[in-house]
VEXGULO-38613 format. One record per residue (C-alpha): x, y, z. Coordinates in Angstrom, 1 decimal. Layout:
N
[r [X Y Z]] ...
This chain:
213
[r [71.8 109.0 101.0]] [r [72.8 110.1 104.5]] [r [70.4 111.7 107.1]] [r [72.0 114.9 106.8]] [r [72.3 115.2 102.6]] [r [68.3 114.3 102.4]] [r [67.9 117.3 105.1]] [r [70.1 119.5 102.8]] [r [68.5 118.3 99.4]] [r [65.0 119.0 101.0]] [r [66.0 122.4 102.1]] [r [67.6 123.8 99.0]] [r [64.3 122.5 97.0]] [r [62.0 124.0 99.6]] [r [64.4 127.4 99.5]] [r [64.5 127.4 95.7]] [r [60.6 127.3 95.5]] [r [60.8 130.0 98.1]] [r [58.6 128.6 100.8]] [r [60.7 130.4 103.5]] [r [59.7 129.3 106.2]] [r [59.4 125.5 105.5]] [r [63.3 125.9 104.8]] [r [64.7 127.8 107.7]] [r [63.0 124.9 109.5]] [r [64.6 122.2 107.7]] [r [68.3 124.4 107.8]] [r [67.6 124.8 111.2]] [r [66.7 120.5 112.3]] [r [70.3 120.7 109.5]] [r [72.2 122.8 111.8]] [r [71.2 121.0 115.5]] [r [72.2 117.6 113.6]] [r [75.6 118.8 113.1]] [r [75.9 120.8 116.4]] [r [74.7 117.1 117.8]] [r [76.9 115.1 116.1]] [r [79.6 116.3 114.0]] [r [81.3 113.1 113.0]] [r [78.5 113.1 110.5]] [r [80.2 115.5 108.2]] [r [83.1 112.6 108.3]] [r [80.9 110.3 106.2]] [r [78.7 112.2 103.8]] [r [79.0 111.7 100.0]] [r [77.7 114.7 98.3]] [r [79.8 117.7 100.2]] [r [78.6 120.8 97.3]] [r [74.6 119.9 98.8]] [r [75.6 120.0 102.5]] [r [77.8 123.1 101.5]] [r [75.4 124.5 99.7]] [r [73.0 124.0 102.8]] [r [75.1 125.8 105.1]] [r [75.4 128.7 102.5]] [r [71.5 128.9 102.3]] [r [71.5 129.3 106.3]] [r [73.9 132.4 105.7]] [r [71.9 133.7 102.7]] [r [68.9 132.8 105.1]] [r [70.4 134.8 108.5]] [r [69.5 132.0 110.1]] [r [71.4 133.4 113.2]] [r [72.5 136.6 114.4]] [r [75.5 134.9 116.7]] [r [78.8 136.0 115.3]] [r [80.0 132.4 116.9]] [r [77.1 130.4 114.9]] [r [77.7 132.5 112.0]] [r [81.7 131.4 112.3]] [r [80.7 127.9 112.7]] [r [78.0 127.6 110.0]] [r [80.3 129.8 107.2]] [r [83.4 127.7 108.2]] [r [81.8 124.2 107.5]] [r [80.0 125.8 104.1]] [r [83.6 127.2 103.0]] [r [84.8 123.6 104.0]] [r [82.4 121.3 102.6]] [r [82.3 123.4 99.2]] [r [86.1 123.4 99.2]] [r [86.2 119.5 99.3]] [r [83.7 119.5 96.7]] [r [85.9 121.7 94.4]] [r [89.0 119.0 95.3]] [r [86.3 116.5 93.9]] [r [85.6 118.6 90.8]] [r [88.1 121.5 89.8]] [r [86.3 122.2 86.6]] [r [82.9 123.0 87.6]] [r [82.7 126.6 88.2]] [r [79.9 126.8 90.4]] [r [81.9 125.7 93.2]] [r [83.7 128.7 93.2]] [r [80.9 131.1 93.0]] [r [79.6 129.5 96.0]] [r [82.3 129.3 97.9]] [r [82.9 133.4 96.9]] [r [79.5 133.7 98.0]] [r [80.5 132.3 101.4]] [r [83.5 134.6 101.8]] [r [81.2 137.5 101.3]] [r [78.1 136.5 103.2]] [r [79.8 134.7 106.2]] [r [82.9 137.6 106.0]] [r [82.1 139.0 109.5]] [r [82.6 136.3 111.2]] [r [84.9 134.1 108.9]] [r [87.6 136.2 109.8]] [r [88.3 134.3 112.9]] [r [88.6 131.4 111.4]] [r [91.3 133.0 109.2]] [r [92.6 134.5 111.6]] [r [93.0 131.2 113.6]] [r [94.8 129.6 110.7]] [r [97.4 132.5 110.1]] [r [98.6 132.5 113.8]] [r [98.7 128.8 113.9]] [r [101.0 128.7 110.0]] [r [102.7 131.9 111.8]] [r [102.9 134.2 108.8]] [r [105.5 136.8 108.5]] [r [104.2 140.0 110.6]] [r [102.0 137.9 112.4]] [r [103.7 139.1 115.5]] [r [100.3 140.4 117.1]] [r [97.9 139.2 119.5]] [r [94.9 137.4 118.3]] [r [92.5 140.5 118.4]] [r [94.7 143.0 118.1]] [r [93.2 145.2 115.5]] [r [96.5 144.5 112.9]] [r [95.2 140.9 113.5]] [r [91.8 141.6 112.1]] [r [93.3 143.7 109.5]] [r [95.8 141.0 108.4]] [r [92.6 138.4 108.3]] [r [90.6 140.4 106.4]] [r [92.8 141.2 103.9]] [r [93.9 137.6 103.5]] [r [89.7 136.9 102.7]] [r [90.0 139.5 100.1]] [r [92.8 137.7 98.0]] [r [90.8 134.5 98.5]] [r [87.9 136.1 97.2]] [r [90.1 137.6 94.1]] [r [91.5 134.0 93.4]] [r [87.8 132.7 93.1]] [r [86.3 135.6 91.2]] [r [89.4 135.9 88.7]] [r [88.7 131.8 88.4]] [r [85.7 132.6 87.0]] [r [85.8 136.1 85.4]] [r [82.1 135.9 83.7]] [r [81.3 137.3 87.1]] [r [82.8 140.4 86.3]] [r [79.0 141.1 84.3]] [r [77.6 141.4 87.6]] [r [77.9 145.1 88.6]] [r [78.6 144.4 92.0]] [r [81.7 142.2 91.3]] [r [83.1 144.8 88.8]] [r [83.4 147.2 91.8]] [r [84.5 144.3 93.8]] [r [87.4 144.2 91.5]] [r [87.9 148.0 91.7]] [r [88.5 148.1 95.1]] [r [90.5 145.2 95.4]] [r [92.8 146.7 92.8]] [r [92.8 149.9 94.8]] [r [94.1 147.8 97.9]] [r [96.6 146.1 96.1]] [r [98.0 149.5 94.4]] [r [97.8 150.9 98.3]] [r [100.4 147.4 98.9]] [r [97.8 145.8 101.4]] [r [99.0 142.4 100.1]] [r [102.8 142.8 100.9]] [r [104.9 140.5 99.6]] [r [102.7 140.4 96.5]] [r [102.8 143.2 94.5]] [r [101.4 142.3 91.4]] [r [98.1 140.5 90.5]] [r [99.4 137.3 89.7]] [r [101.2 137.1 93.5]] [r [98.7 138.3 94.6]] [r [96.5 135.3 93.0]] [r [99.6 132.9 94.3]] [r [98.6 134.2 97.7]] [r [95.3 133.7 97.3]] [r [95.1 130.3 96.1]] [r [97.8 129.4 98.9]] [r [95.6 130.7 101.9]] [r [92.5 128.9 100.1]] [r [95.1 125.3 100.8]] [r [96.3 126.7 104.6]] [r [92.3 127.1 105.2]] [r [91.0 123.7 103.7]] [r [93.5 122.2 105.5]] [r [93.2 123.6 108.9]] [r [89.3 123.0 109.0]] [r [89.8 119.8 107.5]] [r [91.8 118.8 110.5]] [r [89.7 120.3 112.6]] [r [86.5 119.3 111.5]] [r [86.6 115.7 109.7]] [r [89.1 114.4 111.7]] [r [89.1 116.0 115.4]] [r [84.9 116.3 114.8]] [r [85.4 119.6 116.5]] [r [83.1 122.6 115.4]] [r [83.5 124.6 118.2]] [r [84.2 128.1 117.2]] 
């Protein structure tokens, strides 16, 4: 097992058993290995434990830096998104990777927004913070977020993802998702920008070894 998957297994146990502070210290030795040598995320086998690592360290507010936070939810929504290429059946991907959507959602926005200037989407005529920009970004994380809560809709027992739901069908009714107008286009775009965002961080990550954010 690679350097970096024991450091990741170790923290999740340590989390799980709730010895806090034991784990921030292990996420945090995690995150400085990466940050030190990103190439390492090019060779690991088990992407869902690193993934799930860097989920932890957002459940964990390991850092307060909207650039950390960007870095640290992009390679969780990455690593748990090669995991789910891996294994498209197991349905626990995709609550985590929701999970990273809505924890990480601040500051993962940039990275979407990033990737729909670069595929240049229609309207995407605006500068890169214009406010249309982050409007445009964060409605694209919402239909990512549908597409993985609608792929597994035993969520839906949860309280707070029934409201979820609520909302999002109010934004859709309001046409916040033009061209989709319906849910199932709406799910097309979703599971579309899930691809455009696996494959920009993809390039960016395992192959450039860049995780500067």
């Amino acid at each position: 097992m690679e350097a970096i998957e024991s450091l990741a297994t170790e923290a999740i146990k340590e989390f799980e058993n709730k010895h806090i502070q034991t784990a921030t210290g292990l996420l945090t030795m995690l995150y400085r290995q990466i940050l030190d040598n990103p190439t390492e995320l090019q060779s690991i086998n088990n992407y869902y434990i690193v993934g799930r690592a860097f989920l932890f360290m957002l459940h964990n507010q390991l850092s307060d830096d909207v650039d950390t936070i960007q870095t640290i939810s992009s390679i969780a929504y990455l690593c748990i998104s090669k995991a789910i290429k891996q294994n498209v059946s197991d349905l626990n991907l995709y609550k985590d990777r929701l999970l990273v959507l809505i924890l990480g959602y601040g500051a993962f926005k940039y990275t979407v927004m990033s990737v729909l200037r670069e595929n240049k989407e229609k309207r995407w005529s605006i500068t890169f913070f214009d406010s249309s920009a982050v409007l445009l970004s964060e409605n694209a994380i919402w239909q990512m977020q549908f597409f993985d809560m609608e792929t597994i809709p035993v969520i839906y027992s949860s309280s707070f993802f029934e409201e979820q739901r609520k909302v999002f069908i109010k934004k859709l009714q309001r046409q916040f998702f033009l061209p989709a107008k319906t849910i199932e286009e709406v799910l097309e775009q979703g599971r579309s920008l899930h691809e455009k965002v696996y494959d920009y961080l993809s390039n960016k990550i395992f192959i450039e070894a860049d995780i500067d954010f």
